[in-house]
C-alpha positions as a Markdown table, in Angstrom:
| # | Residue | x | y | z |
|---|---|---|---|---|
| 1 | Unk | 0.0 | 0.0 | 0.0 |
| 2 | Unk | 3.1 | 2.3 | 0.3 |
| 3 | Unk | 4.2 | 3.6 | -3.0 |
| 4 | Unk | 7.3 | 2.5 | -4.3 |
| 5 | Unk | 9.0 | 6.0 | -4.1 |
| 6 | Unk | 8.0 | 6.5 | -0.2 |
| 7 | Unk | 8.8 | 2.2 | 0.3 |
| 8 | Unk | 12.2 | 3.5 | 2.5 |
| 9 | Unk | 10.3 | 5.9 | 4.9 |
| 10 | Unk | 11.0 | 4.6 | 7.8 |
| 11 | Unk | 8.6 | 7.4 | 9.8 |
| 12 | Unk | 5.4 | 6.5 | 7.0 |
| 13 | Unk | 6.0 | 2.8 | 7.8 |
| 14 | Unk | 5.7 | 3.1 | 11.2 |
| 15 | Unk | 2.6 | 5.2 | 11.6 |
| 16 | Unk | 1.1 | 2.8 | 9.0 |
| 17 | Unk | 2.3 | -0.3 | 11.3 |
| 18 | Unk | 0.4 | 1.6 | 14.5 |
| 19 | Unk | -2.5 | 2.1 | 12.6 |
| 20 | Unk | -2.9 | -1.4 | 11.5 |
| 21 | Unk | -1.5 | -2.6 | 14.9 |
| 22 | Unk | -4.0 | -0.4 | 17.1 |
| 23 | Unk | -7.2 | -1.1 | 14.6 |
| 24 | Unk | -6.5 | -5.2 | 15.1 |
| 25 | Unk | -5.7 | -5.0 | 18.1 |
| 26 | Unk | -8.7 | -2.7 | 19.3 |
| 27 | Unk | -11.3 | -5.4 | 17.3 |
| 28 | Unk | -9.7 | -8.6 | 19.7 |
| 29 | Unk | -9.4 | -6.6 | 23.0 |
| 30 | Unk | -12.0 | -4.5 | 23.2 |
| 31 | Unk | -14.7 | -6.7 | 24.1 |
| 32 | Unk | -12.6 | -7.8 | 27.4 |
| 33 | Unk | -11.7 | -4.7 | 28.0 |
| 34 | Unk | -15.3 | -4.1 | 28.2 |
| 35 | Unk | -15.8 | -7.0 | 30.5 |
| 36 | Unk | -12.7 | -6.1 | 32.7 |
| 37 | Unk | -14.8 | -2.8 | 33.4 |
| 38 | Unk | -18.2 | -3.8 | 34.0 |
| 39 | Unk | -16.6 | -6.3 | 36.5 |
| 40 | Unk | -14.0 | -3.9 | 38.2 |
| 41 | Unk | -16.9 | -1.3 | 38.4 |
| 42 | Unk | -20.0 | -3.9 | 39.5 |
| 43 | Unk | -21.5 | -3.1 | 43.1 |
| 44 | Unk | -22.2 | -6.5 | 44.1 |
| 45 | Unk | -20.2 | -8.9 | 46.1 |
| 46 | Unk | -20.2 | -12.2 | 47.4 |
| 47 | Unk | -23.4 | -14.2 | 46.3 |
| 48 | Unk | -24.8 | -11.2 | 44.3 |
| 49 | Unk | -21.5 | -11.0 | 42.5 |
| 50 | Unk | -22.3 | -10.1 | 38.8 |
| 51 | Unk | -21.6 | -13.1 | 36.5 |
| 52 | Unk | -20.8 | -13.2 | 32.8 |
| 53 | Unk | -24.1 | -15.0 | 32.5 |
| 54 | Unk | -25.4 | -12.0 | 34.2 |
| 55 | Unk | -24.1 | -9.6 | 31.5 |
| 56 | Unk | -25.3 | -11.5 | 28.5 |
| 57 | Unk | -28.8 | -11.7 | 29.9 |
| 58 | Unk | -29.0 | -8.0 | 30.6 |
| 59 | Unk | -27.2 | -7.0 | 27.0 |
| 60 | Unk | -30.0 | -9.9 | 25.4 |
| 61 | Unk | -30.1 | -8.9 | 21.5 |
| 62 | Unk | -27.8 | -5.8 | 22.3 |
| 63 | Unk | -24.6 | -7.7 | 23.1 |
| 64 | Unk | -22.5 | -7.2 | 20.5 |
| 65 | Unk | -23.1 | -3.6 | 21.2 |
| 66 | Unk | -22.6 | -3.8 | 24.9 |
| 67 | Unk | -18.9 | -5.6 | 23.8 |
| 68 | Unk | -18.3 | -2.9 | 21.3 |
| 69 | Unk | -19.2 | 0.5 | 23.5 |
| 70 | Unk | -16.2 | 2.2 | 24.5 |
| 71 | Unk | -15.2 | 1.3 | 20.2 |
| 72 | Unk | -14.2 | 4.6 | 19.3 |
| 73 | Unk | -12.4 | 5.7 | 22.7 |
| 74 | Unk | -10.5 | 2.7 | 23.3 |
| 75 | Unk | -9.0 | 3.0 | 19.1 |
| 76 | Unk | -8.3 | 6.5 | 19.8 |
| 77 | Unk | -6.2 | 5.4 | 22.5 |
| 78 | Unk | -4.6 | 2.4 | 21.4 |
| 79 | Unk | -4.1 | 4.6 | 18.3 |
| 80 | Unk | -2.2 | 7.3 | 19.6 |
| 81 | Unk | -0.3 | 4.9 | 21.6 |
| 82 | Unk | 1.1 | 2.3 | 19.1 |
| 83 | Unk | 1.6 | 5.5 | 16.8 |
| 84 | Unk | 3.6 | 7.6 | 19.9 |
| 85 | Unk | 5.4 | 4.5 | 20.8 |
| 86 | Unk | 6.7 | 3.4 | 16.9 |
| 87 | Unk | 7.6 | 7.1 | 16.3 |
| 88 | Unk | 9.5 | 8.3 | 19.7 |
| 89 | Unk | 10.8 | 4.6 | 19.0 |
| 90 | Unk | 12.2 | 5.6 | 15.4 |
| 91 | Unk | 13.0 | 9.1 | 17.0 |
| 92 | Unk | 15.4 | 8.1 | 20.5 |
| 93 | Unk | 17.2 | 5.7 | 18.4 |
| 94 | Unk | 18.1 | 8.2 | 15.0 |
| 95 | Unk | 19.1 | 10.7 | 17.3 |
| 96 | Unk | 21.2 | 8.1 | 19.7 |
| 97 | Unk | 22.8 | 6.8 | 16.7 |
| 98 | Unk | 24.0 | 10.5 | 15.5 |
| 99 | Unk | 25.0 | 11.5 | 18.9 |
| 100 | Unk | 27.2 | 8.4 | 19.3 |
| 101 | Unk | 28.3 | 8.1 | 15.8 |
| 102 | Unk | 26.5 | 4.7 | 15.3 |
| 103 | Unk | 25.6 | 3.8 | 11.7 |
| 104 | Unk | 22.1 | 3.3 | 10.9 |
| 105 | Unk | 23.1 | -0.7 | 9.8 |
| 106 | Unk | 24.5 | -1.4 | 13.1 |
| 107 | Unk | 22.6 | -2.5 | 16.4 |
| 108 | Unk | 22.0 | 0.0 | 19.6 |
| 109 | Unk | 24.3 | -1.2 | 22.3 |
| 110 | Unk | 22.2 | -2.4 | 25.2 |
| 111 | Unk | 22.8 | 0.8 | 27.2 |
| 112 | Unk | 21.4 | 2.9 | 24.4 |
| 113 | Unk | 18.6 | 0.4 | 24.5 |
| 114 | Unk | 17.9 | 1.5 | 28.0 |
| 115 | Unk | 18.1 | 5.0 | 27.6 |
| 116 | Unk | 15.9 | 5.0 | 24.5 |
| 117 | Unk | 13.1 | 2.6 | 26.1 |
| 118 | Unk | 13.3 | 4.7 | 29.6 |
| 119 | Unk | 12.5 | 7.7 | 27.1 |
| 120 | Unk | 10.1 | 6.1 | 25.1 |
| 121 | Unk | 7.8 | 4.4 | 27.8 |
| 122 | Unk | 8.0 | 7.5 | 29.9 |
| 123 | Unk | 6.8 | 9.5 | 26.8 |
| 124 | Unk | 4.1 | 7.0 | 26.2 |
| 125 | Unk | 2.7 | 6.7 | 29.4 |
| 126 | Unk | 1.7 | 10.6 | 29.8 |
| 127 | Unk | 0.0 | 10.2 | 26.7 |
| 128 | Unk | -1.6 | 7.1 | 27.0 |
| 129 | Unk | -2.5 | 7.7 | 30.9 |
| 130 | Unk | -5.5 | 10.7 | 30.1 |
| 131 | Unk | -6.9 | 8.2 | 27.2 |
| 132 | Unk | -7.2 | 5.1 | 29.8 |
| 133 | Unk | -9.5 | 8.2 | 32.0 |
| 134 | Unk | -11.4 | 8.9 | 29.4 |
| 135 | Unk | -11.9 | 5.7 | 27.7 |
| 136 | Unk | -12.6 | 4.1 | 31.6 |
| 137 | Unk | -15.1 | 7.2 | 31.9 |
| 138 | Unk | -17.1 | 6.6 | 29.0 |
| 139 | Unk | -17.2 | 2.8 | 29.7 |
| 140 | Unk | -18.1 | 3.0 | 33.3 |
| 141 | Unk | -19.5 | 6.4 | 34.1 |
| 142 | Unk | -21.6 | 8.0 | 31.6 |
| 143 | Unk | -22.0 | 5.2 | 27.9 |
| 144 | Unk | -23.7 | 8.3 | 26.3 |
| 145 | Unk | -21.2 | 10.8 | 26.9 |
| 146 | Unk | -19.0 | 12.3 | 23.9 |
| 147 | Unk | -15.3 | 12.4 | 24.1 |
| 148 | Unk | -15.0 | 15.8 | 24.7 |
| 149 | Unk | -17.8 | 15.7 | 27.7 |
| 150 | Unk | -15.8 | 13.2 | 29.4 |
| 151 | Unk | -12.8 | 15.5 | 29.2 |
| 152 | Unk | -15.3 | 17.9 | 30.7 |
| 153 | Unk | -16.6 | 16.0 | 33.4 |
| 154 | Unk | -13.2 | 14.7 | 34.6 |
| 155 | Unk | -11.5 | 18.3 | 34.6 |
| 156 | Unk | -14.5 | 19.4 | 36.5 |
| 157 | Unk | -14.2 | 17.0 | 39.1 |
| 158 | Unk | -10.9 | 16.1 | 39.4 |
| 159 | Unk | -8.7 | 19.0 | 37.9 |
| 160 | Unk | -6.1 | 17.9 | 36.0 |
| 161 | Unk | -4.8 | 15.4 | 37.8 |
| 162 | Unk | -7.7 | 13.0 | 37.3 |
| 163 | Unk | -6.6 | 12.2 | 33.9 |
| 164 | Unk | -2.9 | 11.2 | 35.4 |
| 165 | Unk | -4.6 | 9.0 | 38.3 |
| 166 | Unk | -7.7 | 6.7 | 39.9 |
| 167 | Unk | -10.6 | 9.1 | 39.2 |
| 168 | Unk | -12.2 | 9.4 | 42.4 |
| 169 | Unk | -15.8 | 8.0 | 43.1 |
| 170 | Unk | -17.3 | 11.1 | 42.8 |
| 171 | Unk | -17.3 | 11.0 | 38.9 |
| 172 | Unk | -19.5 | 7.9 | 39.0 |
């Protein structure tokens, strides 16, 4: 799909790898991610416990949509993270190689590798930490709420910081 003339662009391959990456990966994992989140966030315990049997009953002919909600969100994020991660990837490791005089044919030494993961999974994780509130928002808290409501609702409540930790009960 990459045209001949752009087949050696290392930066065109790579977002087209975390596109593909994030949409596959979104369609297998975002039913149990949906699962994982009605679970964490039931009420009940003990004998009341809610069951996957439970979930299917109350979904009845609306389960594949009850799987899917939280689609959009949860692409978004995994979106912007295999993208992030692929790029800042491509990105430590250039600029490690010119600062250290490696040639582009030859491997990162495993300190490098350490410096450029530290980078990369730091840089990752302050982008990929506001998605998870949001996505977890719109799964949990409000199903109906747009993207940009969420952000709304979890600045209101929890300033800034609720997008960087556990949002605190008082969003639900």
């Amino acid at each position: 799909i990459v045209p001949t003339s752009r087949s050696k662009d290392k930066a065109l391959i790579k977002g087209l790898t975390g596109i593909a990456v994030a949409g596959s990966e979104t369609l297998i994992l975002n039913p149990f991610e949906r699962l994982k989140v009605v679970f964490m966030s039931s009420e009940s315990q003990g004998k009341n416990k809610l069951r996957y049997i439970d979930f299917i009953k109350s979904a009845k002919e609306k389960i594949g949509l009850e799987l899917y909600r939280g689609f959009l969100p949860y692409f978004a994020r995994q979106l912007v993270i295999w993208t992030t991660f692929l790029q800042l990837d491509l990105l430590c490791k250039t600029e490690y190689r010119k600062h250290f005089g490696i040639k582009e044919q030859e491997r990162v030494p495993l300190k490098g590798l350490a410096l450029t993961s530290l980078i990369v999974g730091t840089g990752v994780s302050l982008i990929s930490m506001p998605l998870d509130s949001i996505k977890t928002y719109l799964q949990k808290s409000n199903p109906n709420a747009t993207m940009k409501s969420a952000c709304k609702n979890i600045m209101a409540n929890c300033g800034v910081s609720g997008f960087f930790c556990r949002m605190e009960s008082t969003l639900t």
